[in-house]
N, C-alpha and C positions, 0 to 999 in steps of 0.2 A: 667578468662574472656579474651576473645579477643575483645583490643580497634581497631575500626575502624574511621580511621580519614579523612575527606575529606580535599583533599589540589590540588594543581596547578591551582588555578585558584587569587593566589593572596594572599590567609588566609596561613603566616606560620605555620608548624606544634609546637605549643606550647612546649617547651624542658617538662614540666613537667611531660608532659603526655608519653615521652618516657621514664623518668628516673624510671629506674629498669625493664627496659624491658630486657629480657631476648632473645626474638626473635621478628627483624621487617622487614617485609617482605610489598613488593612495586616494582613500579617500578624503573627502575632505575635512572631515574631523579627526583623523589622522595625521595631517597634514597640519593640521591645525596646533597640535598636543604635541610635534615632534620637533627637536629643536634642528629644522633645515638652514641647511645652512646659504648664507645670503644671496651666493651668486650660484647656486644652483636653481638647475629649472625642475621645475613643475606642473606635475600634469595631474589632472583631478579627475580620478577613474570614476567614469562612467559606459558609453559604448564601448570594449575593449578594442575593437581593432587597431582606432587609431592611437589607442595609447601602445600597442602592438606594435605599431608602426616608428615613433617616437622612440620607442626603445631601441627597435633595429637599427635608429639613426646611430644610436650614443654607442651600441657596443662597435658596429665599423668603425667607428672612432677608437674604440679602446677605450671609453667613459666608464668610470665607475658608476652602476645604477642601482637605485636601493627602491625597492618595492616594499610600502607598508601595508597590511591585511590586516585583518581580524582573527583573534583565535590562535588557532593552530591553521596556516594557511594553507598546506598539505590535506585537509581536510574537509571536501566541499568548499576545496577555496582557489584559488589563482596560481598554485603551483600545477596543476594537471593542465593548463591553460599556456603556460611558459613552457614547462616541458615538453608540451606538442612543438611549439615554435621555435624553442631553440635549443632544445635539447636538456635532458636531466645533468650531465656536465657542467650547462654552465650556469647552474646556480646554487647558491651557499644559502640554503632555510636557516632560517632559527626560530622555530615552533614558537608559539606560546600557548596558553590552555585555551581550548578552544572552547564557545559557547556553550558546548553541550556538557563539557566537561565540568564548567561553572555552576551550569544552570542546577546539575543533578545533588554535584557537592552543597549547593545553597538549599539544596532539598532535604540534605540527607539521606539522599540517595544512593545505592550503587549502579552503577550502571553497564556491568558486563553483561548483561542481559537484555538490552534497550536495543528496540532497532531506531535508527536512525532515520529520518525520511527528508530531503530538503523539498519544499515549494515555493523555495526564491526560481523565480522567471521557470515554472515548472506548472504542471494541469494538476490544481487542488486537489481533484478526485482520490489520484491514487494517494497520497497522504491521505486522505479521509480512509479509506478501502484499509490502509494499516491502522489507522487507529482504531477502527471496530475492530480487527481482527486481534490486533497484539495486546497485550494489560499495559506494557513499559513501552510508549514508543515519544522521542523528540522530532518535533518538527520544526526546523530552519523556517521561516518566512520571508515572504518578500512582500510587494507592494500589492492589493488586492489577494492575498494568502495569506493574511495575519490572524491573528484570535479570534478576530469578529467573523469573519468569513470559515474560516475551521470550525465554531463554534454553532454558528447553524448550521451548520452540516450533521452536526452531531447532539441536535437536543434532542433525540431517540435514545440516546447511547446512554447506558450509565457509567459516565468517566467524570474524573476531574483535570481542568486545564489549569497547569499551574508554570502562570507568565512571568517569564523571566525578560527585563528590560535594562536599559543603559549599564548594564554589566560592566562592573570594575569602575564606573565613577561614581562621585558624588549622588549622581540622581540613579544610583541602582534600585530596583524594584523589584521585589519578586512575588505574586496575588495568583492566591489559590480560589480559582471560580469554577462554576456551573457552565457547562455550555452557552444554556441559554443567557447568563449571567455573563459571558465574554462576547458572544452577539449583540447584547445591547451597548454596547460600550464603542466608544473611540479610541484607540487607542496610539493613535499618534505614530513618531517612524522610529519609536528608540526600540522597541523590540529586538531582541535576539533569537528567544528559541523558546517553545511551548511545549514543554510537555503533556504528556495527554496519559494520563492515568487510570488503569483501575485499582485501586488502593487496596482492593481487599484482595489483588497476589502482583499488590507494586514489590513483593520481597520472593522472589522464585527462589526455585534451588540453586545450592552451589554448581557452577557451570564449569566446566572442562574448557571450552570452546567461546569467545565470546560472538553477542550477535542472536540474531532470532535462532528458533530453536531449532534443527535440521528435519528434514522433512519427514513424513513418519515412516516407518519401519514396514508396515505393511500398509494394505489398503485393501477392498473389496473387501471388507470384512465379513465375518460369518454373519449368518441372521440374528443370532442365539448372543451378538453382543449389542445387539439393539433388545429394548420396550416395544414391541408389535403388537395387535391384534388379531387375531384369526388368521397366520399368513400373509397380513398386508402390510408385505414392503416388498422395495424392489431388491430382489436377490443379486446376491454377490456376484455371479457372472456377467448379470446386465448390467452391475454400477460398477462392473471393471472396465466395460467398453466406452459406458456413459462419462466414464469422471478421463479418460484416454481422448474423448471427442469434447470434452469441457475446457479440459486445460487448467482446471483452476491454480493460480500461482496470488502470491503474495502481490498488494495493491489491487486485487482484484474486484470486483464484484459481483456475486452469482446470485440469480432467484433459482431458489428449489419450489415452486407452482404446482401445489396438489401435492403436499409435501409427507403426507399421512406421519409415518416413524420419523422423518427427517434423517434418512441412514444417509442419504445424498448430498444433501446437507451438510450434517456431521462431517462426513468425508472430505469435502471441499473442505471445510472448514479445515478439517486437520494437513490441507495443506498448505493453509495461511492464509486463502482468498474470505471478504467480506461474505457472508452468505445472511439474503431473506428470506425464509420459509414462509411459505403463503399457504393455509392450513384455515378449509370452512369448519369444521368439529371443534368445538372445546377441551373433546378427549383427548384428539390428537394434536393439539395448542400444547397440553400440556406432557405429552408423551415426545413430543419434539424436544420440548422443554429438559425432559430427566433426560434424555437420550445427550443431549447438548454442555448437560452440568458432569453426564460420567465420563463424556471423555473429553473435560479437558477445554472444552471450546466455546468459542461465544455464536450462537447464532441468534439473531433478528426476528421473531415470529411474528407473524401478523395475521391476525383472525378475520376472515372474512372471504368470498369468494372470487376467483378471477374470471374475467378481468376486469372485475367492479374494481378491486381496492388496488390495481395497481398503477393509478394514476397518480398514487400520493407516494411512490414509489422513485430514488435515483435510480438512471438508465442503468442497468447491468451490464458487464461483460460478456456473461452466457447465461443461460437459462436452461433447465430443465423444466421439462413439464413429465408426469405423472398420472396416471389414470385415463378415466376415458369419460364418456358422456357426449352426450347430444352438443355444448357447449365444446366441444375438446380443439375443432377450427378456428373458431371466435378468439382462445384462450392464446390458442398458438401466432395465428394474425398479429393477436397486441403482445403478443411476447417479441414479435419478430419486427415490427418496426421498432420498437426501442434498445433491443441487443446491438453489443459493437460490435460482436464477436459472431456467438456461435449458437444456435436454440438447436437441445436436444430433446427428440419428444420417446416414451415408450408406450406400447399400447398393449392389449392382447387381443383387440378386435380386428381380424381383418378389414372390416367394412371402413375403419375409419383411416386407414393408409392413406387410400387415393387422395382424400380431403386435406389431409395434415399435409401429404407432398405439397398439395396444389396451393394450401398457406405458404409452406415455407419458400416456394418456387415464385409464388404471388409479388413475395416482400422480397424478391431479387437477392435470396440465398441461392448459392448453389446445393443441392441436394444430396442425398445416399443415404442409403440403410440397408440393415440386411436383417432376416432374420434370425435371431437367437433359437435355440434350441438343444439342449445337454439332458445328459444323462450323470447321476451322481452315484458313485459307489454306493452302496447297501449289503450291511450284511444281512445272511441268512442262517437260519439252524446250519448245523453241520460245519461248522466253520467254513464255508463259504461266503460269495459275496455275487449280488446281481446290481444290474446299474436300472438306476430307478429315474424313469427320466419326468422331468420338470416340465411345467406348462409352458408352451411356447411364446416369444415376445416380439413381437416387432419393436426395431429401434430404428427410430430416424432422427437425420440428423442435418441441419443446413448452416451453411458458413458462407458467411457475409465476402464478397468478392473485394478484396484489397481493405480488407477488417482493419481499421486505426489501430495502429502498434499505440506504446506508452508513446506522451505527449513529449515532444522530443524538446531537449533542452533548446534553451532559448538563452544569448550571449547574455553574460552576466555570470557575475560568481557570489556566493553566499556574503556578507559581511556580518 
């Protein structure tokens, strides 16, 4: 058997459980804090393989091995690592509370409603992409993903980062900053885990379920639940096709480009993805804005025209674009080199297809669209009903040929 024990956060490692350990392997302040005993060996986790290896020596032996973690090590930790290699049989956990659990209880927090996110040996972004998105989210760090690096990422965002460090010792610390206020700082390697908060709904409702909140109930919403002007948003048939070819999912990042109502937006948003709205009008700055606060979500607005202001912009996942104009190729071009994924465009001018293809076909998307075109029930006197049909839309849509999935883990386990 391989004993896996959670510790640094406070729970000494029990002597008994090492005695007759033949091999224990940990980090090294772990190692350090545990009373190993004299003639057992030692291995000080770092690359896993070979301490992988080192293990497989002791158990063909029949060696008792005792692995010390962090935390709860079932938990973004070096149990899902062993149980690949040697099976969930052969090993005896014994949890202890894991960082996140610390971190929130030293807040006064609850935390059944906290999404999780690790960026130990993981691509910052998507932790970044949850913390805009969710009010309650922790983030695991690792070496270059710590507060300072999280923290510019997010002096746009109104959140607070509240750092929780050397957990369960003497030198515990736990300092509620400003983004730009955990940017400027150094903060050394005793970090554990950063919350990232919006304080004014860090207290959601009672949950059934724990974990982010499930995805919504419906989508392609009517018009009539958006803030519009004169008809101008893109109706619910087209943002059923558009948000089908977006993909938006949680960690994500979407530009909604010509974003007038922000129904698109909105939509993405409600189902977890980061979303910028990029919005030349002040009206519609602010009609994004109420549309953004009634259901619930947080989007990004940014006043200005593209694709002037989207150079101060992180690359996105997908992109919609919206409207039309003389500029509408230009917008699409610099939409389409910086997308990983996917830029969807709508239009209702014929004339501008050919050009928007040959953007997105230009920036080495593959291509397709079709035309939209419906007719909606209406009633008439007589209790009757005729179908009233809708101005027609082109949609098109290009996807990046072998589009980067998430940033694939990289050997190493959270501590």
């Amino acid at each position: 058997m391989i004993t896996v024990v959670g510790t640094g956060t406070g729970a000494p490692v029990p002597a008994e459980v090492l005695a007759g350990a033949r091999l224990v392997v940990g980090g090294r302040r772990h190692l350090a804090a545990a009373p190993v005993p004299a003639d057992a060996e030692q291995v000080v986790l770092g690359a896993l393989p070979p301490a992988l290896d080192v293990i497989e020596r002791h158990l063909e032996k029949q060696n008792p091995v005792v692995v010390l973690a962090s935390g709860d090590p079932g938990f973004f930790g070096i149990v899902r690592v062993l149980a690949e290699r040697f099976g969930a049989r052969a090993l005896d956990v014994r949890p202890g509370v894991s960082s996140v659990a610390a971190a929130f209880a030293r807040a006064g927090l609850p935390w059944d409603d906290a999404v999780v996110v690790s960026a130990h040996g993981r691509d910052l972004r998507t932790a970044v992409n949850v913390c805009r998105a969710r009010p309650k989210v922790a983030v695991l760090t690792g070496p270059g993903a710590g507060p300072a690096e999280l923290g510019a990422a997010l002096r746009a965002d109104a959140r607070v980062l509240v750092v929780a460090s050397a957990l369960g010792s003497a030198r515990e610390r736990l300092e509620r900053v400003t983004p730009a206020e955990a940017a400027a700082r150094d903060w050394g390697d005793a970090v554990n885990v950063v919350l990232c908060l919006d304080e004014s709904r860090a207290l959601g409702p009672v949950r059934t379920v724990a974990g982010p909140p499930a995805g919504p109930a419906a989508w392609a919403l009517q018009e009539d639940e958006f803030t519009h002007r004169d008809s101008m948003i893109t109706k619910f048939e087209v943002r059923a096709l558009a948000l089908a070819r977006l993909g938006p999912r949680l960690g994500d990042l979407v530009w909604d480009i010509g974003a007038g109502s922000g129904s698109v937006a909105v939509e993405c948003a409600r189902f977890g993805a980061a979303v910028t709205a990029v919005e030349k009008t002040l009206d519609g700055v602010e009609r994004i804005r109420a549309n953004a606060a009634a259901h619930g979500v947080d989007v990004r607005v940014v006043h200005g025209a593209a694709p002037t202001v989207l150079s101060d912009l992180d690359d996105p996942d997908a992109v919609f674009v919206g409207g039309g104009g003389r500029e509408l190729p230009a917008v699409v071009t610099a939409c389409a080199r910086r997308a990983r994924r996917t830029v969807v465009v709508a239009m209702a001018a014929l004339d501008r297809v050919p050009a928007v293809r040959a953007a997105l076909t230009g920036a080495g998307f593959d291509c397709d669209g079709v035309l939209l075109q419906s007719s909606r029930l209406a009633p008439l006197p007589g209790d009757v009903t005729r179908l009233a049909a809708t101005n027609p839309v082109f949609l098109l849509w290009g996807v990046r040929p072998h589009a980067p999935e998430r940033e694939p883990e990289r050997e190493g386990v959270a501590q």
